[in-house]
DOZANU-548744 format. One record per atom (N, C-alpha, C): x, y, z. Coordinates in steps of 0.05 Angstrom, whole numbers, plus 32768, in hexadecimal, padded with zeros to 4 digits. Layout:
BEGIN
XYZ
...
end
This chain:
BEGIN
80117FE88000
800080008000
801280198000
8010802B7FF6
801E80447FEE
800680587FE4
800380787FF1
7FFA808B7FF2
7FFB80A07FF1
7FF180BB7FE9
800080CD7FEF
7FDA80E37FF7
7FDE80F3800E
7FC280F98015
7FCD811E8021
7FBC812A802E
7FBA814B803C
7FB9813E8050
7FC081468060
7FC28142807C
7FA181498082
7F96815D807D
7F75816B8081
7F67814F8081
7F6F81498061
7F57812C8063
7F5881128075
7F6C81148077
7F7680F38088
7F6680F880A3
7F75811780AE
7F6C811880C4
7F42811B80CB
7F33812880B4
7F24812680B5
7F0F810780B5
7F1D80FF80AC
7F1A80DA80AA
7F1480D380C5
7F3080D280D2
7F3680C380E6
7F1E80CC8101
7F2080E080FF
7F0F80F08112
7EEE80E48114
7EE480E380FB
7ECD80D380F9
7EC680BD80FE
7EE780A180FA
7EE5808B80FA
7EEE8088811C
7EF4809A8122
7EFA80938148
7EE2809C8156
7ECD80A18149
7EB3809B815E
7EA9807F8158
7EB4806B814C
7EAE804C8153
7EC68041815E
7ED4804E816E
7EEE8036817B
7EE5802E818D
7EE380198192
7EE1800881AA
7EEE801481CA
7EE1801481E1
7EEE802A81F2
7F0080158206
7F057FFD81FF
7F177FF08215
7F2B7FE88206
7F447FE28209
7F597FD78200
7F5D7FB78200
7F4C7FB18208
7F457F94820E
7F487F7C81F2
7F427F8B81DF
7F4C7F9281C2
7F507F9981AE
7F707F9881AA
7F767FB2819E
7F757FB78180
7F6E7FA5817C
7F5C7F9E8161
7F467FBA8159
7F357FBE8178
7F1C7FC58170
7F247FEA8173
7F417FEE8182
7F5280078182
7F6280158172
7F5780038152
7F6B80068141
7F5980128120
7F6C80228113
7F5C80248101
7F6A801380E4
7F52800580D8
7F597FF880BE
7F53801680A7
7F6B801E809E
7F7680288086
7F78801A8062
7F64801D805B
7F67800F803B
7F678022802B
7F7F80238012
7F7F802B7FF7
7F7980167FE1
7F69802F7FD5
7F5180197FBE
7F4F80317FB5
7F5E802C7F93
7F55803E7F7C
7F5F805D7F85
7F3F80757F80
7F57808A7F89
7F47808E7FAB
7F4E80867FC0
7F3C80907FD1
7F4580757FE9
7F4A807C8001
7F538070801B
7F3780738031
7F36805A8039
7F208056804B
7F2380568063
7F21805E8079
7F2C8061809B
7F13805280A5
7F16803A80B2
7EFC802E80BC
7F06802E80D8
7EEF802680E4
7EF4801D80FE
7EDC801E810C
7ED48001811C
7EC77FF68132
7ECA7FEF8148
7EB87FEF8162
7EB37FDF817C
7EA07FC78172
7E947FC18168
7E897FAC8159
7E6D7FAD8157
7E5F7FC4816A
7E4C7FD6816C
7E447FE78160
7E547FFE8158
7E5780098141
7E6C80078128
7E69800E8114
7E82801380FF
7E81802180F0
7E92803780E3
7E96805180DA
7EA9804A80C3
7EA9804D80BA
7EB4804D80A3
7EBD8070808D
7ED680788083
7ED180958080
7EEA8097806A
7EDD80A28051
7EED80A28042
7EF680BC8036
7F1980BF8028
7F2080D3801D
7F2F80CA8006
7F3180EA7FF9
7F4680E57FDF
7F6180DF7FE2
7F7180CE7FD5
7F8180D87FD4
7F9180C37FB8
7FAC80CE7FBB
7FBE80C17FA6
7FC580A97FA9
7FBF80957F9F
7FCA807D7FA2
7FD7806F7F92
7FE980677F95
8005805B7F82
800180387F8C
7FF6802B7F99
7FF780187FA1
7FE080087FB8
7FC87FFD7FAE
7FBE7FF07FC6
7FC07FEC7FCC
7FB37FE37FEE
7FBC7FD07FFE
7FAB7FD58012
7FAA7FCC8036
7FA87FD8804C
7FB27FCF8063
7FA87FDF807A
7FBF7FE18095
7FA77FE380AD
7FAE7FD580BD
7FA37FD380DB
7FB77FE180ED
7FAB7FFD80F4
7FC38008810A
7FBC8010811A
7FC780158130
7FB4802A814E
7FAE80498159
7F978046814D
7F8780618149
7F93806F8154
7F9380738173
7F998085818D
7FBC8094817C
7FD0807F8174
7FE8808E8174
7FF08094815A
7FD980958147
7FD980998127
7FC980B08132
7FB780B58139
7FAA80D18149
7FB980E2814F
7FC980DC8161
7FDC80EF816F
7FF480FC8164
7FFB80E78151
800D80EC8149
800D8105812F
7FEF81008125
7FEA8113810E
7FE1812E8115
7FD88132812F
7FD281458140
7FE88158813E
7FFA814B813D
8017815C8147
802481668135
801D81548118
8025816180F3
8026817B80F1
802C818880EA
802181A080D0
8027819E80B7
8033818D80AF
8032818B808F
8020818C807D
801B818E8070
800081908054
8000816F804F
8010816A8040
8016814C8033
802781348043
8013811F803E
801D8104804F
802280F08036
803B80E0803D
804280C88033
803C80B28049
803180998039
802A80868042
802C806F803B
8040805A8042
80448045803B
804480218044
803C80128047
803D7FF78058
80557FE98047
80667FE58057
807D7FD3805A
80817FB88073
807A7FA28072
80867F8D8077
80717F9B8095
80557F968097
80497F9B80AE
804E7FB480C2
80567FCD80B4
80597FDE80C0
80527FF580A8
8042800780B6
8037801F80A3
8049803080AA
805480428093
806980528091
805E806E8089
805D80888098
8054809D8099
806B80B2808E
806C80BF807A
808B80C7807D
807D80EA8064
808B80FD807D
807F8121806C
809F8128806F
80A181438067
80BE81508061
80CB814A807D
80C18149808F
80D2814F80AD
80CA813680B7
80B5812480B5
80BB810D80CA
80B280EE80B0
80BA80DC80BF
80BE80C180BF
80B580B580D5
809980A180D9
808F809580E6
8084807C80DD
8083806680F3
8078804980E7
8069804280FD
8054803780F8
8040802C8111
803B801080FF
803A7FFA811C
80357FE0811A
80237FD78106
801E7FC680F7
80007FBE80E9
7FFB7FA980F5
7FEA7FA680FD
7FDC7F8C8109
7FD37F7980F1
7FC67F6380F3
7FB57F5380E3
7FA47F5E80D3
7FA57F6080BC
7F887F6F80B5
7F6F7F5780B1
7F757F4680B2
7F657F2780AF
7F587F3280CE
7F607F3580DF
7F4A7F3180F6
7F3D7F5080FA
7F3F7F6580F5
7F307F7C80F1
7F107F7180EB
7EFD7F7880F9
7EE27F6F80FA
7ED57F7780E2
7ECB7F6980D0
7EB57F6E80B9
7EA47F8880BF
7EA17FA280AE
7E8B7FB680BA
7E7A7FB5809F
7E5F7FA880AD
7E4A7FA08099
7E427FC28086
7E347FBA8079
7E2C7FD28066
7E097FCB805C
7DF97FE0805D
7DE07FD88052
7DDC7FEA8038
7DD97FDA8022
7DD87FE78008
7DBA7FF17FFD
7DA47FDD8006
7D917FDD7FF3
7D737FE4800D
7D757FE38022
7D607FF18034
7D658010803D
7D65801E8026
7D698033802A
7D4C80468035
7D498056804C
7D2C80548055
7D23807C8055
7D3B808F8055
7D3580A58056
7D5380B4804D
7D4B80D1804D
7D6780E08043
7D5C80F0804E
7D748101806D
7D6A811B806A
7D80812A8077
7D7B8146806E
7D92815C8072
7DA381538092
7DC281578091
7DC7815880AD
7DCB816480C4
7DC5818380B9
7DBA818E80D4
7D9F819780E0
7D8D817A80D4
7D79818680DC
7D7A816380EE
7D8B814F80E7
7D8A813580EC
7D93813E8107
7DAC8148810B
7DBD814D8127
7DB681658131
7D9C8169812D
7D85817F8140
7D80816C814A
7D71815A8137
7D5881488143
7D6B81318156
7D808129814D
7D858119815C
7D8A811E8177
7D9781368173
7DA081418195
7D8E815181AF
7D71815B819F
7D53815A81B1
7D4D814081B4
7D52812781A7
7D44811381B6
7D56810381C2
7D6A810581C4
7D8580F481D3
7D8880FF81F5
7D7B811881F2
7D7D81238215
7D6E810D8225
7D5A8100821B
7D4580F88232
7D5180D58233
7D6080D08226
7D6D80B58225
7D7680A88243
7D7080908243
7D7E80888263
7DA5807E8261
7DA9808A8267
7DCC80878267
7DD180658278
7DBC8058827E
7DBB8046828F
7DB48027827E
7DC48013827C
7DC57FFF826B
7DB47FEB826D
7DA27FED8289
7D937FD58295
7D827FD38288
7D747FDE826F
7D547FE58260
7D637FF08247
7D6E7FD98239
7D6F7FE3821A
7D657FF68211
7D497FF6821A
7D3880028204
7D38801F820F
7D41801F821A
7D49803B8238
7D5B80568226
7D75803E821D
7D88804F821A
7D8C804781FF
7D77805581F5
7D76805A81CC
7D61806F81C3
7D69806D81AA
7D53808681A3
7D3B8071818D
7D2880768190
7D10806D817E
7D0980758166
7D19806B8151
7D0E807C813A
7CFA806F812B
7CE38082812A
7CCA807A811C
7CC180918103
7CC1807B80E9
7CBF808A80D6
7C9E808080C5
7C8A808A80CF
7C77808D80BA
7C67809F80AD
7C6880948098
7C5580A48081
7C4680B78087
7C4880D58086
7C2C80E5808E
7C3180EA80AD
7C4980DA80C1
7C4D80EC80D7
7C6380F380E3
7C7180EB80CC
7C9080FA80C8
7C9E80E680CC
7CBE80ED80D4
7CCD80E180E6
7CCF80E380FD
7CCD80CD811B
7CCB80D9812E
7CE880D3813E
7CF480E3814A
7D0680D78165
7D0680D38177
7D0980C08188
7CF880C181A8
7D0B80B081B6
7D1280BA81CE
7D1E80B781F0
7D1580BA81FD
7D1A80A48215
7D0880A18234
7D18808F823E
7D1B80A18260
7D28808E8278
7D17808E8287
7CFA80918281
7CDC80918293
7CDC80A382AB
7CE980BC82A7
7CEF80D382B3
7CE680E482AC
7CF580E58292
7CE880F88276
7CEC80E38264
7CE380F5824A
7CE080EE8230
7CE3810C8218
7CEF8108820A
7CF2811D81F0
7CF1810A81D8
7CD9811981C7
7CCD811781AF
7CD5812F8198
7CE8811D8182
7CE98138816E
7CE0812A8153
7CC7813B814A
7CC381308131
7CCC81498115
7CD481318109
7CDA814480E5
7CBF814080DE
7CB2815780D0
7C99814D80B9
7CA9814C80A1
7C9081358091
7C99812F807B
7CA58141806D
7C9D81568065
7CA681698052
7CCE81718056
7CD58168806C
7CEE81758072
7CFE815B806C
7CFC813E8061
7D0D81288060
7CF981208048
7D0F8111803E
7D0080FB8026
7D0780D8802B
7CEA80CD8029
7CE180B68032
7CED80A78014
7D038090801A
7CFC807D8008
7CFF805F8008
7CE58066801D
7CD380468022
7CBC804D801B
7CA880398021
7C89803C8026
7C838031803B
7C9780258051
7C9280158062
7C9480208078
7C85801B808B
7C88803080A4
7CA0801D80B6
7CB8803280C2
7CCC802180CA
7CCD802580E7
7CDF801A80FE
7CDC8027810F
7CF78016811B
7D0B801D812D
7D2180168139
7D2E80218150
7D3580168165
7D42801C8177
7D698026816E
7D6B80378170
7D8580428170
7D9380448182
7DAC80328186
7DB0803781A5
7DBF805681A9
7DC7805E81C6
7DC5807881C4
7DE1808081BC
7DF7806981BE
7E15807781AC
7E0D80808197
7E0580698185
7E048065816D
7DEF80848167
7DDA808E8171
7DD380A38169
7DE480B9816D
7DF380B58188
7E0180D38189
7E1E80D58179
7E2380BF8176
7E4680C38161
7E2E80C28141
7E1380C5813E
7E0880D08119
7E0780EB8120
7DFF80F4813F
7DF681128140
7E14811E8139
7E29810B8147
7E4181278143
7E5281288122
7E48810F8117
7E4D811180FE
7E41811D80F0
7E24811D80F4
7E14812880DF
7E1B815280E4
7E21815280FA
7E2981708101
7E40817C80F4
7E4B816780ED
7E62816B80D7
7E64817180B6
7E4B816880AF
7E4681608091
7E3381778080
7E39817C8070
7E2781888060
7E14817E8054
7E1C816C8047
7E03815D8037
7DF4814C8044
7DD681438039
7DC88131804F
7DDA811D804B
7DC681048061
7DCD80ED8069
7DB680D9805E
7DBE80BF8059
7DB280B38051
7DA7809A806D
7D9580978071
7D8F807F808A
7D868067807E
7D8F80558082
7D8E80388070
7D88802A8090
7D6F80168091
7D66800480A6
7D657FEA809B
7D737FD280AB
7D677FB980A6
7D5E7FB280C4
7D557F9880C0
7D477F8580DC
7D617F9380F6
7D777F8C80F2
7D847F8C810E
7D9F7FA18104
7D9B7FB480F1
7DAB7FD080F2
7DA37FE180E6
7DB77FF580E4
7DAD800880DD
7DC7801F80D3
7DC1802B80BD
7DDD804080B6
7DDD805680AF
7DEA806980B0
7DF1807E80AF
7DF7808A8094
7DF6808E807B
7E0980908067
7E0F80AE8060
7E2680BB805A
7E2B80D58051
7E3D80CD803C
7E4180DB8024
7E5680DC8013
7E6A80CF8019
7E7C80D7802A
7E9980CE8033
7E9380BD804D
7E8880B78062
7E7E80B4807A
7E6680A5807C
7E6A80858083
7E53806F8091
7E57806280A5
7E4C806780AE
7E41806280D8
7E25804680D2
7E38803680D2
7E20801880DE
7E1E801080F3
7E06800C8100
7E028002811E
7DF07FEB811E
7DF37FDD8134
7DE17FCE8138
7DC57FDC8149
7DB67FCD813B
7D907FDC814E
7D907FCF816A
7D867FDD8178
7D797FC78196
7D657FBF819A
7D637FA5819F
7D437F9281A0
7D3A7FA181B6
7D1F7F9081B0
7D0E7FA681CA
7CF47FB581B9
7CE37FC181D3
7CD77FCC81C6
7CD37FE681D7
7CD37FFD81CA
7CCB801181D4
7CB1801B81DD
7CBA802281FA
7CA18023820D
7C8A803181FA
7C69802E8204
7C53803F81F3
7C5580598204
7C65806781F2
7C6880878201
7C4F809481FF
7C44809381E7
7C2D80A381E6
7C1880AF81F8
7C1880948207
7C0080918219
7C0980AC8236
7C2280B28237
7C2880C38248
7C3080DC8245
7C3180DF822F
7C3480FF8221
7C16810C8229
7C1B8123823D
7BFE81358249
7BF4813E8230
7BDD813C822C
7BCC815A821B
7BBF816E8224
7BBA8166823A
7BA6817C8254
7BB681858268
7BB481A6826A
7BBD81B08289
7BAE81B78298
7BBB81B482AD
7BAE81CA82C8
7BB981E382C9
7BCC81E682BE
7BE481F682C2
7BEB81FA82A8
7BF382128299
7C05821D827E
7C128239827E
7C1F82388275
7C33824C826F
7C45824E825D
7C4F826F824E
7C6182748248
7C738285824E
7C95827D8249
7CA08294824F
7CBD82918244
7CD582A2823C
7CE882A18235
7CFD8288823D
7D03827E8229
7D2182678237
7D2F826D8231
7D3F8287822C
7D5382948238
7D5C82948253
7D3682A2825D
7D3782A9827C
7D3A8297828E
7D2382808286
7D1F826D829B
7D3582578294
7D45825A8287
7D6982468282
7D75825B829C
7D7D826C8298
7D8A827E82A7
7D81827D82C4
7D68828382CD
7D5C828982E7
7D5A826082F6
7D5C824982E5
7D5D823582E9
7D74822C82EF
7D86823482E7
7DAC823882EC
7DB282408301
7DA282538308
7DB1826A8322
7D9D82548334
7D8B824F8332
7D7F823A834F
7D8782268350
7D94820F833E
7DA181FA833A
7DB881F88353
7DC782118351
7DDE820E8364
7DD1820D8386
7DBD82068385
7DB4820B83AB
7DA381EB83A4
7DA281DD838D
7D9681BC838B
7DAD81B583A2
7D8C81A183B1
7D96818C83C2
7DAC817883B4
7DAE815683C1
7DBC814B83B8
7DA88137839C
7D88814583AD
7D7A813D839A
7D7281418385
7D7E815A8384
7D8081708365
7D6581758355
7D59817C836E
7D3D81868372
7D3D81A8837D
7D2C81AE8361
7D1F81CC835F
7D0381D2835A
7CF381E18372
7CE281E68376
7CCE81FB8363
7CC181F7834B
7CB082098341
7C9A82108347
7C96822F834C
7C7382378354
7C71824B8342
7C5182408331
7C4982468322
7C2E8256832A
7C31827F8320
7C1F8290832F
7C1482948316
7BF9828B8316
7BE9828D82FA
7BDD82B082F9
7BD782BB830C
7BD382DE830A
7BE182E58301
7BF582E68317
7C0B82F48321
7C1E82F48302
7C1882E282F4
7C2A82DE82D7
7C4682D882E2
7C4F82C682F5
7C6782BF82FC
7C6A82A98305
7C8C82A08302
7C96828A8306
7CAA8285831C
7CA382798334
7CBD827F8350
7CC38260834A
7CE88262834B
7CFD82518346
7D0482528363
7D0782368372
7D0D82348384
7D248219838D
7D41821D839C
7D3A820483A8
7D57820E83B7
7D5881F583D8
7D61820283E2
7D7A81EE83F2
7D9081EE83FA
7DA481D48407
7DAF81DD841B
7DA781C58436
7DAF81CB844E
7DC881D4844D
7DDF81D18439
7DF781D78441
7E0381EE8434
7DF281F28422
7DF98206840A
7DED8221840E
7DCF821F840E
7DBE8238841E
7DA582318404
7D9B824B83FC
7D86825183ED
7D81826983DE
7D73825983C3
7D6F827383B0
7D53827983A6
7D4A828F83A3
7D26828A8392
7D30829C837C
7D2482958363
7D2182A68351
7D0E82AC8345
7D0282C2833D
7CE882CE832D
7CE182D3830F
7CD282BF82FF
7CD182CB82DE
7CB682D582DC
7CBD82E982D3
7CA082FC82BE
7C9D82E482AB
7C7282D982B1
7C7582CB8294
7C6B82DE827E
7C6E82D58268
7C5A82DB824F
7C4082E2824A
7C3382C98259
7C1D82BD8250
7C1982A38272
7C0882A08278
7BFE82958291
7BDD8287828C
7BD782688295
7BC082668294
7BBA824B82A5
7BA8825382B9
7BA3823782BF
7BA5823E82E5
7BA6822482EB
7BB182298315
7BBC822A8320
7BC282328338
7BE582338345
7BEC821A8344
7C088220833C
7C1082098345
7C2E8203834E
7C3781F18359
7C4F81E5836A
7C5981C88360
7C6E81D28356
7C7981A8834D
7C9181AE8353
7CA4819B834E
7CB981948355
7CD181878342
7CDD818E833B
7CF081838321
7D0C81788329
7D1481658316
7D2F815E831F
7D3E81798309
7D5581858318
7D5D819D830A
7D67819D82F7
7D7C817F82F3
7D8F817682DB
7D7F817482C3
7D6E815E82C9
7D4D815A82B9
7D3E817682A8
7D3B818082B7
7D2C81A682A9
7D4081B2829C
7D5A81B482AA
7D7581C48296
7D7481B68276
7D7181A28278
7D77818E8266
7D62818F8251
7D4A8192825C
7D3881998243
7D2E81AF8239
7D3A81CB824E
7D3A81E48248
7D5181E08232
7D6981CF8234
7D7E81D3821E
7D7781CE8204
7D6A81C38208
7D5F81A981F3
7D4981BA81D8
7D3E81CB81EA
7D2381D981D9
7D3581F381D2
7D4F81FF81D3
7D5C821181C6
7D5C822D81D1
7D71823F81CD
7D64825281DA
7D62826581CE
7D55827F81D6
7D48829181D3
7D33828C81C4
7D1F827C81CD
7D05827381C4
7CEC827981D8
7CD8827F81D5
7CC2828481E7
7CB6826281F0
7CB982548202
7CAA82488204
7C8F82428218
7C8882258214
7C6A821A821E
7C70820A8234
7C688207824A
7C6B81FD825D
7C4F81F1826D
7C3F81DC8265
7C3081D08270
7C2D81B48285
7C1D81BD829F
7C1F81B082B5
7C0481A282B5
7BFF818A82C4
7BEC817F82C4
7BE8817D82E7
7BE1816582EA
7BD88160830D
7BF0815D8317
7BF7814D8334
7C0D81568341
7C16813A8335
7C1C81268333
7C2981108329
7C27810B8305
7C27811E82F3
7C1A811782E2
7C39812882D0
7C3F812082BF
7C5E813182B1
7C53814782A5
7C67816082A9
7C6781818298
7C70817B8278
7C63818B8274
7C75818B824A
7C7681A68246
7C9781A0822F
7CA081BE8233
7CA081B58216
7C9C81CE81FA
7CA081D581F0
7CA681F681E2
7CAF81F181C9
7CB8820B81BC
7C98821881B6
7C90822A81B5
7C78823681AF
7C7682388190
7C8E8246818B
7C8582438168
7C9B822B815D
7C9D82138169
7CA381FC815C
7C9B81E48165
7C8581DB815C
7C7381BE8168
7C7F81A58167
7C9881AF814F
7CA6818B8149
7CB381808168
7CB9818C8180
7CCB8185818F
7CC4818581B1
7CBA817481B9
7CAC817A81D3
7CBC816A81E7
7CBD81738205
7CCB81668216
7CB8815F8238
7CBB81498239
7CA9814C824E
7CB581388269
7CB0813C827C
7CC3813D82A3
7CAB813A82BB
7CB8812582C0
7CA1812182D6
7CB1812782EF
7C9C812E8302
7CA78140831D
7CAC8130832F
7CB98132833D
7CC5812B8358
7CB4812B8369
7CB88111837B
7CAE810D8393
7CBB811183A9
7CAF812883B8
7CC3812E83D0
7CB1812C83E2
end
C-alpha cells in the first residue's frame, strides 16, 4: 500500500471513524483503525462491534493495499503535524508515515481479524437534511435513561409514518421528549411504516456527525440495524429489541394550570435556584395565576436559600405548587432552545407538566414532579 493524502483529509476521517472505537483495551483490535487504499480514495474504518463508521477521502494512490493500526497514537501523532502533505506506505507489517520533517511507523496488526462492518444497500427508508436530523436528534436524546437495566430505556424510538411525519422519542419514565419532522421537511422512500429502537450511542455519535455535514443523510433500516449514510461517512449500528413503552397514553392534553413566559428568563432564574438544590435536586415552583407570576424556589440545610420571581406573559388556570427534579427542568429548558417564548402546562398534583415552544409544535417535553 503506498499513498500520498493533505493532512486536512486524513485528519477529518479519522475523527469521524473514532466515534466507533471500542472504549476498553481489552482488545486492541477494536482500538485500532483499519486503513484501505482502493482506486483513488482511502477508507478509515473502525468499530466496538456495536457500532461501525466507516469514512472516506481522496487521495493519490500509487499502490493498494491496507493496514490495521492504533487509532489513539496515529491520532496523536497527526495532531502534532503541520505539514500540508502525507506520505504513506506499508512495508513488511508496519505503516510508514513519512512528510518533509518526520519519519514514522506504527505496528499493523492482522488485518484478517479486524471485524466485518456490515453495510445496508437496498432498505433505504428516508433522506433528510443534517441539521435538521442533529436538531431532532439532540431534543430527543435529553430524556434518554443513561441507565442499561431497560434497553428500551436507553434509545431513541424512531417512528416513521406516512402522514405523521418522522417521530423521535426518549424516556427514563421521569420524563420523556418527543420531536417530530412533518412530512414536508424529509423525503420518504418507503411505503412502509418503520419503527426502531436506536440505542442512545449510536444516536448521539449520528447527531455529532450529522452536525458536521452539509449534505443530507440517508437512513437505511433492516430487521436488526440500522445506518447512517453521508457521501464520505457511514455509521451502522445494531437496533435494540424491545419494545417501546405506549408513551402516548401519558402525554397530558388538559390543564389545571398554563402558562407562558420567556426561556431566556426562566433558564436563567432556574440556574440561580439550582445552586441552593438539596442533595435531592429539588426546586420548588409556585404558580400565581393573577398575580401573572412564577416563584422559583428551593432551599439546603447547608448551603442556605434562594427565591426567584418571573413576570409571565400570559397566565391561566389555578394556583399552583409542584416540585421538580432541577437537573430534569434545566435539561428540557435546554432542549426547547433559547430565546423562545414558551408553554408550560400543569395538570393535578401527580400527573407530568409539558413544556413546549409556543410557535413550534414539532417538539414537546414533558417531567413528572417529585415526591417530597
Amino acid at each position: 500500500m503506498r499513498f500520498t493524502t493533505l493532512l486536512e483529509n486524513i485528519k477529518k476521517s479519522l475523527l469521524f471513524a473514532e466515534k466507533a472505537l471500542g472504549r476498553t483495551a481489552s482488545l486492541p483490535i477494536l482500538s485500532s483503525f483499519m486503513i484501505e487504499a482502493e482506486k483513488n480514495q482511502v477508507k478509515i474504518s473502525a468499530t466496538n462491534l456495536e457500532i461501525g463508521i466507516v469514512s472516506s477521502f481522496s487521495a493519490k494512490i500509487e499502490k493498494e493495499g491496507k493496514a490495521v493500526v492504533p487509532a489513539k497514537a496515529l491520532i496523536n501523532f497527526l495532531s502534532q503535524v503541520n505539514e500540508a502533505k502525507l506520505e504513506f506506505s506499508l512495508d513488511e507489517k508496519k505503516l510508514k508515515l513519512k512528510t518533509n520533517d518526520y519519519q514514522a511507523e506504527f505496528q499493523s496488526l492482522e488485518t484478517e481479524e479486524f471485524p466485518i462492518i456490515p453495510e445496508i444497500k437496498d432498505k433505504k427508508v428516508l433522506r433528510v437534511e443534517s441539521p435538521l436530523l442533529a436538531k431532532s436528534l439532540e431534543q430527543a436524546i435529553v430524556a434518554a435513561s443513561r441507565n442499561d437495566f431497560r434497553p428500551e430505556l436507553s434509545s431513541v424510538f424512531l417512528v416513521l409514518n406516512q402522514g405523521l411525519g418522522l417521530k423521535f422519542v426518549s424516556t427514563d419514565t421521569f420524563r420523556l421528549a418527543e420531536k417530530t419532522i412533518p412530512d414536508n421537511e424529509f423525503q420518504v422512500l418507503t411505503k412502509e411504516k418503520v419503527s426502531c429502537l436506536i440505542p442512545l450511542r449510536t444516536a448521539e455519535e449520528a447527531m455529532k456527525i450529522a452536525k458536521e455535514k452539509l449534505e443530507p443523510c440517508e437512513i437505511s433500516i433492516e430487521p436488526n440495524q440500522i445506518q447512517f449514510s453521508w457521501k464520505e461517512t457511514t455509521l451502522v449500528s445494531r437496533v435494540l429489541e424491545g419494545e417501546f413503552p405506549d408513551y402516548e397514553t401519558v402525554v397530558p392534553k388538559d390543564f389545571e394550570s398554563q402558562f407562558s413566559l420567556s426561556q431566556e428568563r426562566f433558564f436563567e432564574a432556574l440556574r440561580a435556584t439550582g445552586v441552593f438544590a438539596s442533595k435531592l435536586n429539588d426546586v420548588k415552583l409556585s404558580f400565581l395565576a393573577k398575580d401573572k407570576k412564577l416563584v422559583l424556589h428551593a432551599q439546603d440545610s447547608f448551603v442556605g436559600q434562594n427565591q426567584a420571581k418571573i413576570e409571565l406573559e400570559s397566565s391561566k388556570g389555578e394556583n399552583k405548587e409542584v416540585v421538580f427534579n432541577y437537573r430534569y427542568l434545566l435539561d428540557g429548558l435546554q432542549a426547547l432552545g433559547a430565546k423562545e417564548k414558551i408553554f408550560v402546562g400543569m395538570g393535578q398534583a401527580e400527573k407530568p407538566a409539558l413544556l413546549r415552544n409556543e410557535s413550534d409544535p414539532s417538539y414537546f417535553y414533558i417531567l413528572m414532579p417529585l415526591r417530597l
